[in-house]
Phi, psi and omega in degrees: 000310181295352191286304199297008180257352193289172157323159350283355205241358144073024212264097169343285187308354191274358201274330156304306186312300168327319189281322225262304171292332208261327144335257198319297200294347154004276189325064200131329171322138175267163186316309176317307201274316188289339173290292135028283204273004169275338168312306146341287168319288196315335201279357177260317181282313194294330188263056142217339145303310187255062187244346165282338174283009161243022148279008177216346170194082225267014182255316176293357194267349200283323202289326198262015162274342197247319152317310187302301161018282172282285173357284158341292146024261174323293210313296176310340177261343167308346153317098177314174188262092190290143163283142212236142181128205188279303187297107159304011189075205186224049147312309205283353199276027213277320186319315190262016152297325163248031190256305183308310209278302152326317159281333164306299176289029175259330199244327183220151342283158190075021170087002181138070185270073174256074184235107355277199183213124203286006203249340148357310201241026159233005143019298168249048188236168162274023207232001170275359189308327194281004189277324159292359155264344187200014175034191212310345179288304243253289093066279212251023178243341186274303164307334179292325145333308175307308181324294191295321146320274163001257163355293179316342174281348201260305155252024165220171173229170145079195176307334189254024161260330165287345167283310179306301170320285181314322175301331206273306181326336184278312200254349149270357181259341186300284160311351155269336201272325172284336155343269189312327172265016115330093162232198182219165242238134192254148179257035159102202166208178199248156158278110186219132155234152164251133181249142175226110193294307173100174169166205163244156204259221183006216192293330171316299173292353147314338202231011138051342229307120160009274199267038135299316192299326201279342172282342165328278187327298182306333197270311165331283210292008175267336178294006196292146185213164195078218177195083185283161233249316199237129148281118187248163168211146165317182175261143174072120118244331177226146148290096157233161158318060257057218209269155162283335206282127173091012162257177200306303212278293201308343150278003196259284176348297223290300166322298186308315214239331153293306169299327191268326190055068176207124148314131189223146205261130147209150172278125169256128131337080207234056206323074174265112163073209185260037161196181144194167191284135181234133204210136148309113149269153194232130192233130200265202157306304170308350195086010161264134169319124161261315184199171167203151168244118150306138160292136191250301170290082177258133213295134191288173195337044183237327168215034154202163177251091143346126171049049147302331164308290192297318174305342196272007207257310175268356184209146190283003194264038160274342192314325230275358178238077187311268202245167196269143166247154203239116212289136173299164180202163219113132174294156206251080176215165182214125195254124194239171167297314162300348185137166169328143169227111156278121215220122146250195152234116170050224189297001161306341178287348186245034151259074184344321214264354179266338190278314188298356179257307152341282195277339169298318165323304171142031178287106198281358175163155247242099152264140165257079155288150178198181185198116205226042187301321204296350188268132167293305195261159177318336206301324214264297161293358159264359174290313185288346192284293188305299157337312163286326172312294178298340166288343166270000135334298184305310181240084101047050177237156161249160196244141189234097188280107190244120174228152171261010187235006196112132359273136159270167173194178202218102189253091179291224229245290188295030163068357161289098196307065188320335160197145176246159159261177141266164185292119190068030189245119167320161190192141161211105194265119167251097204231106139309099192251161191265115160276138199225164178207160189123177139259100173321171170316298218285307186276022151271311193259333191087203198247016192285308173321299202294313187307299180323309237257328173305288172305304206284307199318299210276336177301292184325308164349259176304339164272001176260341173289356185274336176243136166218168207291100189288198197281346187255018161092031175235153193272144190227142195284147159228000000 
């Protein structure tokens, strides 16, 4: 159920219904057996969700399926165990089990692999309301709630299935109902195009030339007419050697951004020594560098190799990452003439904590260059699509998505798509979009509140199980 629910097919309900079955067979389950069976769970949703990565390494698609795998494992066995008596155990706690297992796959392995994320496949459910209270934990702690109601028809009778219903019902209408009436303040809208170059997809645009991609890009962004106030261009479209500044390209930019009477965006390339940078640039209206963001979250063997020395002595898979990109450092805003711009890159989008350093900046809306060319299938770019969504939920921003091969998209405040591209297609998404200022809940606290209240879940079980009531009401040690 979570697979088919995961991206590109988005099919909400499954991730409760999932939840709900994986509940029952719980139920009653020794430490042993739930571990088993969340293995079980992880080896189907993670090898058959990450089945694309085995189109670029097939040792690498076994290692990161059986990590996330244990994990999954873990998460699930840390679920007390029910119990028979007045304490009924933490059958119900499987939420907050993925919730912990959802901040793991934020931090581990490679600093953060969460692809997927089971909060991924909710998008069009009615359980994203909670999210600007409590942003993606809170998201998949809620639907998981729903589940476990379910479940409560199931494994209870008598009074406490109306209390296990009535609970999960309290704690999933609640954080939606404060969910909604969470907004941000609005600050006027922007004139915005996103250029999409269009191309071939998988190891072929890896292999490239270079200033094919950037004429791509350019042959759009010349159809561009008027003088729209933000030009979005993907991530990596142009290459150079050393500095962008005083090269070819920063003169075509340049040209580009003068013709237009516009700020413009482009990922750029900067080949330096045995590494490089990879950076969003802001070219202002005059044609002049206004600003750049280093990308900080770099993609694990996609633009650095870990324990590379030892990788180059057993496996060929350095061909395909020559050098290392050299990690950025800086807020992730770009102070443009229309205003603050909150800028990530690629896979920095499905990390709350990079957009949330945006926006705490004074970032008034979100750019995402990116670039998910390298992928045959669909799966990776419809991931980064949920990943803009959800963020612009979380902080009541719009996300403006540039890739050069697809998907690009247009994200208002409320997680809604205003445009897409299709896959390999040229595309130039033009939108009048909403700028918006203030802070949600969720970008004042961060995932910490949802996390405290997760652990305490799982904790409070077993410690309220060390004491119990005998028949003559007085409490006693066990």
């Amino acid at each position: 159920m979570w697979a088919l629910g995961a991206p590109p097919r988005g099919w909400w309900p499954l991730l409760p219904l999932g939840v709900a079955a994986l509940t029952v067979a719980l139920y009653g389950r020794g430490l042993r057996a739930r571990l088993l069976l969340g293995g079980l769970s992880g080896a189907v949703f993670y090898g058959s969700t990450l089945s694309w990565l085995s189109g670029f390494a097939v040792a690498g698609y076994v290692g990161i399926a059986v990590v996330e795998t244990v994990m999954l494992a873990v998460a699930v066995g840390l679920v007390p165990a029910a119990r028979t008596g007045r304490w009924a155990g933490g059958w119900w706690a499987l939420p907050a089990g993925l919730v912990l297992l959802g901040t793991a796959q934020t931090r581990f392995p490679f600093n953060g692999f969460p692809l997927p994320a089971l909060v991924h496949g909710q998008l069009d459910g009615p359980f994203t309301a909670a999210a600007p209270l409590g942003g993606s934990l809170l998201v998949t702690a809620v639907a998981a709630t729903a589940g476990v109601g379910l479940a409560g028809l199931i494994v209870t009778s008598g009074r406490r299935r109306v209390i296990a219903v009535g609970a999960a019902a309290v704690v999933v209408g609640l954080p939606l109902a404060v969910g909604a009436t969470v907004s941000t303040d609005p600050a006027g809208t922007l004139d915005t195009a996103v250029v999409q170059g269009g191309g071939p997809r998988g190891l072929r645009a890896v292999f490239t030339d270079p200033q094919d991609t950037t004429d791509r890009q350019f042959a759009v962004a010349d159809q561009i007419t008027g003088s729209p106030d933000v030009v979005v261009f993907p991530e990596t479209v142009i290459s150079v050697d050393g500095t962008i500044t005083g090269s070819a390209a920063d003169t075509e930019v340049a040209e580009l951004a003068r013709r237009l009477d516009a700020s413009v965006v482009v990922g750029v390339v900067e080949n330096q020594g045995s590494g490089f940078r990879n950076a969003a640039v802001l070219w202002g209206p005059d044609g002049q560098i206004l600003g750049r963001y280093e990308k900080e979250h770099r993609v694990p063997f996609g633009e650095y190799i870990p324990g590379r020395e030892l990788l180059e002595r057993v496996t060929g898979l350095t061909s395909l990452v020559p050098r290392d990109a050299i990690a950025g450092e800086g807020v992730a805003l770009l102070a443009s003439p229309v205003g603050p711009l909150g800028v990530v890159i690629s896979y920095e989008v499905l990390f709350a904590d990079r957009v949330r350093e945006a926006v705490t900046a004074g970032g008034r809306i979100v750019l995402v260059p990116t670039n998910a060319a390298s992928y045959v299938t669909e799966d990776v770019p419809a991931i980064e699509v949920a990943g803009a969504r959800m963020r612009a939920l979380e902080f009541g921003r719009t996300v403006l998505q540039s890739a050069p091969t697809g998907y690009s998209v247009v994200v208002d405040p409320d997680g809604q798509v205003l445009a897409q591209s299709g896959l390999g297609e040229p595309a130039l998404l033009r939108e009048e979009v909403p700028l918006r200022t203030g802070l949600t809940p969720y970008a004042r606290t961060g995932d910490t509140p949802v996390l405290a209240l997760a652990a305490l879940t799982l904790i409070l079980p077993p410690l309220v199980g060390l004491v119990r009531i005998d028949p003559t009401g007085r409490r006693r040690r066990t």
